[in-house]
N, C-alpha and C positions, 0 to 999 in steps of 0.2 A: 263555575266556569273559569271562575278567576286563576282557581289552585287548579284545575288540571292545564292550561297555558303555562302556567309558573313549574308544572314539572315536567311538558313538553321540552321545555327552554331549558331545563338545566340536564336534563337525559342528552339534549342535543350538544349543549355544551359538552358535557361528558366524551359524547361519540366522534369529537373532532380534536378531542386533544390529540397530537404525534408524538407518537411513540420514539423514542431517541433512537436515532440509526447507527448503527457500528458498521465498523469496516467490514466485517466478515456476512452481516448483510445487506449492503448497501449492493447499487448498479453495475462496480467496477466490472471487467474483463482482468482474469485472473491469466499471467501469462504463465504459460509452460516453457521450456527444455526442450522435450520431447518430440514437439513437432513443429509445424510453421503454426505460429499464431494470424487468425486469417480477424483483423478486425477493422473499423469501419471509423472514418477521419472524428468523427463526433464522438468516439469512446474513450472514457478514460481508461487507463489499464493499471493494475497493480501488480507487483512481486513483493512476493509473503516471505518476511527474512524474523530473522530475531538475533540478542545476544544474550551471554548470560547475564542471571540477576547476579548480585554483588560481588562478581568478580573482577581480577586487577582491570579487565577493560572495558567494564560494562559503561564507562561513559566516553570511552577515548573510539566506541566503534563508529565507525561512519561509512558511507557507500558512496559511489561513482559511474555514470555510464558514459561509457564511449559508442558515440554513432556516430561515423565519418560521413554518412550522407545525411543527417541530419533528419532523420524521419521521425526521432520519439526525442521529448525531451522529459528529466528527470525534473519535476515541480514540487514537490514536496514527498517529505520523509514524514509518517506517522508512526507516533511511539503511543506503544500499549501496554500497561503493566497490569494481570488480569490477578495477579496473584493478591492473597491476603498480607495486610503490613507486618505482622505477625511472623512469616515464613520465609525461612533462610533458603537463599535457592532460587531457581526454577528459570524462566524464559521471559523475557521484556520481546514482545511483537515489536520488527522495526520490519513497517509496511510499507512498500517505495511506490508513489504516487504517479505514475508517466502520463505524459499526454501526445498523440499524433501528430506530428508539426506539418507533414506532406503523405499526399498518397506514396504510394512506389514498395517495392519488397527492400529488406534489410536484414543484415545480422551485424546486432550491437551486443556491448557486454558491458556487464553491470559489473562493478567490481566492491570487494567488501573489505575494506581496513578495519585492522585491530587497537594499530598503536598510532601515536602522533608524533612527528610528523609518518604521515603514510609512504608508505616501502616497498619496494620493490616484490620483499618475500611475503608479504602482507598480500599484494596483488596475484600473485602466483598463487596464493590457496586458496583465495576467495575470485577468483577470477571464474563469472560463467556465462555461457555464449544464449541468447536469444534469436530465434527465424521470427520476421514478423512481416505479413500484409497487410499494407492499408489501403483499404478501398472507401470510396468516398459512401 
């Protein structure tokens, strides 16, 4: 009776270890472009960016949003490098973490810098516009 208690107990242990959550599966509200984003005051929302791997600006890139009525704010920037250490090349995930500050409708825009200090022509090509609803 003793040993099957004893393997009850660690089957269980087993079935409640968690599993490590990634960005790409985690709760977030994935924001689009394409249409009004319709989301609710308690969601977090992400835009899915990246730069290159070991090129001249892979560490000088940085992001920015502007929202003049102050509906979303930008909370954190999540960096993903998925690639092997090994491999010249490829895409570093740079994940922008937003949060709802007020219900109300908006169009804000994220902006994406190359170089430092950030520039004007830096803004103009990384420059992109967001529709978003936030309803409680």
């Amino acid at each position: 009776m003793q040993k099957l208690f004893i393997l009850i107990a660690i089957l269980a242990a087993s079935c409640n270890q968690k599993k490590k959550e990634t960005l790409s599966e985690s709760k977030y509200v994935s924001l689009r472009t394409d249409t009004v984003n319709v989301v609710k005051l308690s969601d977090t929302l992400v835009i899915y960016e990246g730069t290159c791997r070991g090129c001249a600006y892979e560490n000088s890139t940085s992001f920015s949003i502007s929202d003049s009525s102050g509906t979303v704010e930008l909370y954190h920037i999540a960096t993903e490098d998925n690639n092997p250490r090994d491999m010249d090349g490829g895409n570093i995930s740079k994940n922008l973490i937003l949060i709802p500050k007020k219900t109300g409708s908006a169009t804000f825009t994220m902006y994406k810098f190359f170089d430092k200090p950030e520039n004007a022509e830096d803004s103009a090509k990384g420059a992109t516009a967001y529709s978003i609803l936030v309803n409680n």
